[in-house]
MMTF fields as JSON, N, C-alpha, C and O atoms, coordinates in Angstrom:
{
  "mmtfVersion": "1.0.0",
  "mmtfProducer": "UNKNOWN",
  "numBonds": 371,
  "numAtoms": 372,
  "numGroups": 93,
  "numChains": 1,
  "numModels": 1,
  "chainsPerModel": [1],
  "groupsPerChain": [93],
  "chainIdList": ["A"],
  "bondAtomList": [4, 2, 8, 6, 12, 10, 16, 14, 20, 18, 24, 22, 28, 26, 32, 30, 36, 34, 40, 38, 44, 42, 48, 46, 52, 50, 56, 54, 60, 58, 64, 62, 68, 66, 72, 70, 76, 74, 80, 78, 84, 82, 88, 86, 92, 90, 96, 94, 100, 98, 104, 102, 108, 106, 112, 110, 116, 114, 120, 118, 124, 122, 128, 126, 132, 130, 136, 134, 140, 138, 144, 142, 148, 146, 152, 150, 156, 154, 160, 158, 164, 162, 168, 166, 172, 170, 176, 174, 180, 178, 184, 182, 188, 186, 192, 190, 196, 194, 200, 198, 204, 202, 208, 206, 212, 210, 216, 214, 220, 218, 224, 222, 228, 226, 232, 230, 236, 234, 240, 238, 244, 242, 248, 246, 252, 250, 256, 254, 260, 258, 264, 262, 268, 266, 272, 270, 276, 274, 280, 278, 284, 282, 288, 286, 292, 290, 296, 294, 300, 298, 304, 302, 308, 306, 312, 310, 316, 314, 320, 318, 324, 322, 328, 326, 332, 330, 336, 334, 340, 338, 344, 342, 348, 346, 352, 350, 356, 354, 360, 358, 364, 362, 368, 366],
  "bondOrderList": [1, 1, 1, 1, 1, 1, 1, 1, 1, 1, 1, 1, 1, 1, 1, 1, 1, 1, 1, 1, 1, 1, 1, 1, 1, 1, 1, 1, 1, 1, 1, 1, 1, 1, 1, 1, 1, 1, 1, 1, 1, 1, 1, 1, 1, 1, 1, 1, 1, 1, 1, 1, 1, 1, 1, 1, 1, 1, 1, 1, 1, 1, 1, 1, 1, 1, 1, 1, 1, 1, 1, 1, 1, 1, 1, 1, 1, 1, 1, 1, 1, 1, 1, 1, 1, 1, 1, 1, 1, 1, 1, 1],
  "groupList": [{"groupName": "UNK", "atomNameList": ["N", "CA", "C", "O"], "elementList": ["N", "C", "C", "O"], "formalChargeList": [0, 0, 0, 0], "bondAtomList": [1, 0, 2, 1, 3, 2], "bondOrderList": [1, 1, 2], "singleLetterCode": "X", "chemCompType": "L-PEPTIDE LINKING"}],
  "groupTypeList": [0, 0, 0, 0, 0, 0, 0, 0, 0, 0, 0, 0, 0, 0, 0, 0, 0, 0, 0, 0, 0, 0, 0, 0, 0, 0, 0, 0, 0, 0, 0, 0, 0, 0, 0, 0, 0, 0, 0, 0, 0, 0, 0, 0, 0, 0, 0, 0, 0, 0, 0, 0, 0, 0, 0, 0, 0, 0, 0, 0, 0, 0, 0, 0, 0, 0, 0, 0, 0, 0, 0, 0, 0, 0, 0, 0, 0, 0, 0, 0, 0, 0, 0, 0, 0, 0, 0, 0, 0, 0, 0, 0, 0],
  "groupIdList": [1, 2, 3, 4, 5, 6, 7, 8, 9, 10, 11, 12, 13, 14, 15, 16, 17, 18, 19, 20, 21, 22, 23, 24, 25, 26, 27, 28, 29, 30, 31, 32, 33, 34, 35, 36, 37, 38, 39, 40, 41, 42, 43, 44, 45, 46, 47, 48, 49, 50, 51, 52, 53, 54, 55, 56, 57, 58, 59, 60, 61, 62, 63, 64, 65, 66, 67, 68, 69, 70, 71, 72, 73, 74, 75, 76, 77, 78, 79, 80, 81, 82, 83, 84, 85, 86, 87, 88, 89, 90, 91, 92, 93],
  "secStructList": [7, 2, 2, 2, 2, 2, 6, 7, 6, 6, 2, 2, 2, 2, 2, 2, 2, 2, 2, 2, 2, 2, 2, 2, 2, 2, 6, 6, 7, 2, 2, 2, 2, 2, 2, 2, 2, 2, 2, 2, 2, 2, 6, 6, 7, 2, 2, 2, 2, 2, 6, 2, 2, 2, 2, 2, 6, 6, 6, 6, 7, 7, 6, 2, 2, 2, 2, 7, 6, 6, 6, 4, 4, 4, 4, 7, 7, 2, 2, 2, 2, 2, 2, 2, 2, 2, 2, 2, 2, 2, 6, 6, 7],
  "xCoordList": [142.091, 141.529, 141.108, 140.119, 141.84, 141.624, 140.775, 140.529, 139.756, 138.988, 137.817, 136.936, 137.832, 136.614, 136.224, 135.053, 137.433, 137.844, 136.975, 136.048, 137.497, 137.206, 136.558, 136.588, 135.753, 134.837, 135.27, 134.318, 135.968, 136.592, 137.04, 137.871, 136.362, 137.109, 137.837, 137.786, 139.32, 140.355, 141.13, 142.115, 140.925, 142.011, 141.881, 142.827, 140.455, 140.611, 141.555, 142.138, 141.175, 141.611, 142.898, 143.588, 143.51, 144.771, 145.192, 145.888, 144.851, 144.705, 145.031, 145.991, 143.914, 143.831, 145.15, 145.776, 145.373, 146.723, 147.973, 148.598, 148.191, 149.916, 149.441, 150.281, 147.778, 147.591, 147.378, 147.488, 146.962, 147.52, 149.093, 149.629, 149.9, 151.354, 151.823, 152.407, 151.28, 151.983, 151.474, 152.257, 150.46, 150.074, 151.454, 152.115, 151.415, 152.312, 153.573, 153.689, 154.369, 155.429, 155.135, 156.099, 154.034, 153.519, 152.41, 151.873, 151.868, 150.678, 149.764, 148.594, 150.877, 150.285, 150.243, 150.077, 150.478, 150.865, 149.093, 148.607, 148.489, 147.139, 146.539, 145.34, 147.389, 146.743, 146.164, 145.046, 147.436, 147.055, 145.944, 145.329, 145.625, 144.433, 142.79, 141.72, 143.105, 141.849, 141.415, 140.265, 142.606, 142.162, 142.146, 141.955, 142.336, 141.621, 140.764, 140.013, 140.043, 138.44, 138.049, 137.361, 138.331, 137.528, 137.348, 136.416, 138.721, 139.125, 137.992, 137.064, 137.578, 136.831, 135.545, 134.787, 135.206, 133.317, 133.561, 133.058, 134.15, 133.968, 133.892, 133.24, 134.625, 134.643, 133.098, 132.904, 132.402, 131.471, 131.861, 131.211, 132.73, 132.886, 132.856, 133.894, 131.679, 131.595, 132.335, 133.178, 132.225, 132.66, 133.876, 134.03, 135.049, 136.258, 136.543, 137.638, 135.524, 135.922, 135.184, 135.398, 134.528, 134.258, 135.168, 135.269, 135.766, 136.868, 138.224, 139.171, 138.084, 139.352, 139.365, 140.18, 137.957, 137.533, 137.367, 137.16, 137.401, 137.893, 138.87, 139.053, 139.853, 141.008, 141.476, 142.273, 141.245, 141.792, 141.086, 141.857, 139.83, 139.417, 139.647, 139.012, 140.432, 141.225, 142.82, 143.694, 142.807, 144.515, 144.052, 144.765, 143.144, 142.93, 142.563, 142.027, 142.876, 142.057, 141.062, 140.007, 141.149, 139.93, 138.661, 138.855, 137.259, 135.968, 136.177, 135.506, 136.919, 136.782, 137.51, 136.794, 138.701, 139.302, 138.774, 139.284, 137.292, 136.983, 135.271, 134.627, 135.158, 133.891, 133.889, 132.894, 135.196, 136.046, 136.588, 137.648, 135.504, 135.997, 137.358, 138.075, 137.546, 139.058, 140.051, 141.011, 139.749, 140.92, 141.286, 142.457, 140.697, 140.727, 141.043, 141.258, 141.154, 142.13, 142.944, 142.86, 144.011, 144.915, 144.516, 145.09, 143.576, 142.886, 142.412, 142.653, 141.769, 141.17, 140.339, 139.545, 140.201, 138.949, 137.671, 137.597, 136.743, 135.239, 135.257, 135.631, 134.872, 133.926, 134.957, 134.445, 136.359, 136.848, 137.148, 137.416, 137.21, 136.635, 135.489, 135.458, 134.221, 132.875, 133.144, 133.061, 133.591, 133.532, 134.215, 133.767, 135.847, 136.176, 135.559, 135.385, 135.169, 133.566, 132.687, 132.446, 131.834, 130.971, 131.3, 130.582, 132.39, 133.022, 133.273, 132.771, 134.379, 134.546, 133.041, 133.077, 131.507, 130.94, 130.355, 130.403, 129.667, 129.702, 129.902, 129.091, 131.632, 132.118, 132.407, 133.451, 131.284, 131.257, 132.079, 132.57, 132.133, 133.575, 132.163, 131.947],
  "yCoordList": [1.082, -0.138, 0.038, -0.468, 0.683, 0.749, 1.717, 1.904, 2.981, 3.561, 2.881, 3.156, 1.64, 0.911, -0.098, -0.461, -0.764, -1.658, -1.065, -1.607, 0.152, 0.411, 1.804, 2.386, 2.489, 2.988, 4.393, 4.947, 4.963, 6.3, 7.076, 6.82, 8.27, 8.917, 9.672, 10.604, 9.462, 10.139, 9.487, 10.008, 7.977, 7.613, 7.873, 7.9, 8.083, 8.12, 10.216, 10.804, 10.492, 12.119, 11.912, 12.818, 11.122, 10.868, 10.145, 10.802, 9.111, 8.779, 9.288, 8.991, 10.621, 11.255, 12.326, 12.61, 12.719, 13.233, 12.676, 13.208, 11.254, 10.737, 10.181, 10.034, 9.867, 9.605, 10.501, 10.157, 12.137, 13.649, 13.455, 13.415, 13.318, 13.497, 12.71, 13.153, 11.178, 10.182, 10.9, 10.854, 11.367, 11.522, 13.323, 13.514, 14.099, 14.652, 13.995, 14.385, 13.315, 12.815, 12.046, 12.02, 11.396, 11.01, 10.78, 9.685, 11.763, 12.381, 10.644, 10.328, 9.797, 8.598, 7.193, 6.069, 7.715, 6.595, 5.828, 5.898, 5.375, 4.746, 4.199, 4.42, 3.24, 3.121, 4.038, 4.053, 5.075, 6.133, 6.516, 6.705, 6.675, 7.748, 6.537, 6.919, 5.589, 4.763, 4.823, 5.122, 4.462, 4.664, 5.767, 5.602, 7.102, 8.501, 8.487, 9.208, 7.707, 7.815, 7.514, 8.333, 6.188, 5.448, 6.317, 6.285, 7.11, 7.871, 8.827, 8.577, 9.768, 10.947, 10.66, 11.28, 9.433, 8.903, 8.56, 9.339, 7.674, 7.375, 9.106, 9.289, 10.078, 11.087, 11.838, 12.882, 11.563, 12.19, 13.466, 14.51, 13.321, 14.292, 13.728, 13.345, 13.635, 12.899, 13.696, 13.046, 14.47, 15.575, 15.142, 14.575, 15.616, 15.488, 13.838, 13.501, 12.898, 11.218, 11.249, 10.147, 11.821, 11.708, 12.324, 11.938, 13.471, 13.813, 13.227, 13.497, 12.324, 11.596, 10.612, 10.476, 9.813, 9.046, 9.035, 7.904, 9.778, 10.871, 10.694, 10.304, 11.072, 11.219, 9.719, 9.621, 8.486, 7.513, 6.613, 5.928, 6.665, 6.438, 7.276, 7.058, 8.181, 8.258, 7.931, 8.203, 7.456, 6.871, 5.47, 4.616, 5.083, 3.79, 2.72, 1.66, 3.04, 1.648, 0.922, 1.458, -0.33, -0.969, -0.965, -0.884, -1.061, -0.482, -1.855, -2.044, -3.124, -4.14, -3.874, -4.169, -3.41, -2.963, -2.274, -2.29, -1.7, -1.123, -1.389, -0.975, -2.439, -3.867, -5.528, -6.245, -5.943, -7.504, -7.553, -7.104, -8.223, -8.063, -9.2, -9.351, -9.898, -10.623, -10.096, -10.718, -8.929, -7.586, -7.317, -7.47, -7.063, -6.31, -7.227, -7.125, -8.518, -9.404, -9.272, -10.159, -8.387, -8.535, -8.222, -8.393, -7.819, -7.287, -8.471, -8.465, -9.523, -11.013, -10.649, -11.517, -9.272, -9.234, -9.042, -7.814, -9.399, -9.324, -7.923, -7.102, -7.54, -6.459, -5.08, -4.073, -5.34, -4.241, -4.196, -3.068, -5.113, -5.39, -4.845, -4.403, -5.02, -4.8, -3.458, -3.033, -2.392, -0.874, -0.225, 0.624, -1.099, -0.673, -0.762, 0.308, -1.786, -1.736, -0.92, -0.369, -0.394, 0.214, 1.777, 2.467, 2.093, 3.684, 3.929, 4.845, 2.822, 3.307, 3.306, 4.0, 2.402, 2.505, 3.856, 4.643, 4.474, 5.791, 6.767, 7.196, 7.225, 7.722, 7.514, 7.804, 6.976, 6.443, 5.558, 5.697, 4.666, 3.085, 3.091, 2.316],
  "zCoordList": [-117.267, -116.748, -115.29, -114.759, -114.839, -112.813, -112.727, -111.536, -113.912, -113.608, -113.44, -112.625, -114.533, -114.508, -113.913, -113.808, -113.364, -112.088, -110.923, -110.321, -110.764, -109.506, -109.311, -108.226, -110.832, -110.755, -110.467, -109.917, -110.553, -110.611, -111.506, -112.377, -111.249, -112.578, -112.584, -113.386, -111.171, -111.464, -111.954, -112.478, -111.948, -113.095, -114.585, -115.372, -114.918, -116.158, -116.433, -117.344, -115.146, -115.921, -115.612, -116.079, -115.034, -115.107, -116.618, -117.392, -116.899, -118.193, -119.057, -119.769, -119.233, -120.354, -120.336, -121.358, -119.36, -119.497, -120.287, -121.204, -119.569, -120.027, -121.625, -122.513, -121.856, -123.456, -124.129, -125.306, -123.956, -124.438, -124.593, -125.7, -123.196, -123.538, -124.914, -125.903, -124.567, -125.648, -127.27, -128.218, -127.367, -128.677, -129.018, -130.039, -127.95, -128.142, -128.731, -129.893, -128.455, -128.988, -130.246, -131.012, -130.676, -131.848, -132.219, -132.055, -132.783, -133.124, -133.804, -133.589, -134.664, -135.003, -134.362, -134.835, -132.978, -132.019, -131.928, -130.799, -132.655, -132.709, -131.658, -131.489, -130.598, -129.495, -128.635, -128.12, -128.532, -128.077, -127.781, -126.731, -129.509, -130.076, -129.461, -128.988, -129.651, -129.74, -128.111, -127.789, -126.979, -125.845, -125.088, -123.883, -125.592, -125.375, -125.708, -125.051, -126.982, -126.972, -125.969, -125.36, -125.368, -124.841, -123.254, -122.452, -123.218, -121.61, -122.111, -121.343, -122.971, -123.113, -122.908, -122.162, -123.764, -123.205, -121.734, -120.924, -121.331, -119.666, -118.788, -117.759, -119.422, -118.804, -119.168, -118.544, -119.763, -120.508, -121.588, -121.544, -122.341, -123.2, -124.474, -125.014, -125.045, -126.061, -127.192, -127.81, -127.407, -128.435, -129.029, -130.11, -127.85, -127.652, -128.0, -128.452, -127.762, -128.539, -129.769, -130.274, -130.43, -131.431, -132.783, -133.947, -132.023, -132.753, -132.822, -133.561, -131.834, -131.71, -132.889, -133.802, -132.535, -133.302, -134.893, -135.334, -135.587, -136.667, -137.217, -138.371, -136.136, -136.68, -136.794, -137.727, -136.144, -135.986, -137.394, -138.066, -137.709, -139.189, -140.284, -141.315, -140.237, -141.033, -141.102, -141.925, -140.269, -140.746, -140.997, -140.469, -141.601, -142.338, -141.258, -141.582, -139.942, -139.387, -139.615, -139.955, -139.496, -139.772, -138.767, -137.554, -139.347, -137.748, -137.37, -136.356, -137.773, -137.298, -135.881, -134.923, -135.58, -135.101, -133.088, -131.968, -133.854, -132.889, -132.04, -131.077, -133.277, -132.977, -132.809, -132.918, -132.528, -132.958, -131.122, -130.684, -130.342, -129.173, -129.194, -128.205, -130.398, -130.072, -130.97, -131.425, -131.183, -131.277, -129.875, -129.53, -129.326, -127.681, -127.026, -125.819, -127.804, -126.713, -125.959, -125.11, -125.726, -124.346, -122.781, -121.705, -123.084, -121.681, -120.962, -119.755, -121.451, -121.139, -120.321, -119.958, -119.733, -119.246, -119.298, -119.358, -119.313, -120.295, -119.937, -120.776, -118.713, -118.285, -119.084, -119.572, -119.053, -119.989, -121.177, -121.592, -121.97, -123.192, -123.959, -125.108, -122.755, -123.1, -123.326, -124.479, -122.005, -121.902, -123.172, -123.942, -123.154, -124.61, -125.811, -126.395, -126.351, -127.373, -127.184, -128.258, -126.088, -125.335, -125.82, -126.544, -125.316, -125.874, -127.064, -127.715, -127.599, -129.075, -130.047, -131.063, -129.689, -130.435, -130.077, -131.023, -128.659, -128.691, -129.656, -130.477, -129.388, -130.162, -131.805, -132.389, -132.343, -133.687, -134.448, -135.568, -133.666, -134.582, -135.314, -136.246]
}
């Protein structure tokens, strides 16, 4: 959230680290997986979110999931809401 707040992208490579670690400890931890997509497009590595993205439609999520901006409700904030929609469609939701 504070990369896009405030437009930097060492938070997101910070990010992508402790959401690498978390998926280490559980490979099916889903949030995880969904907001490393979103950390890999902001980073420009589309690749690396598309494969994420992959893996996360196949563990049965729904694409509503990753197009239903009042899924992404806890954030209440538009502008990161939008980015989260914005990335996951990127990376193929």
């Amino acid at each position: 959230m504070r990369g896009v707040l405030e437009k930097q992208t060492s938070h997101f490579e910070t990010a992508k680290g402790h959401l690498q670690q978390a998926l280490e400890m559980s490979a099916n931890f889903r949030p995880a997986r969904a907001y490393l997509v979103a950390v890999y497009v902001e980073l420009g590595q589309l690749t690396e979110a598309q494969d994420e993205m992959k893996i996360l439609q196949s563990m049965d999520r729904r694409k509503s999931l990753f197009t239903d901006s009042q899924r992404v409700a806890p954030f209440r904030m538009q502008e990161i809401t939008e980015r989260l929609l914005w990335a996951w469609e990127q990376a193929g939701a």
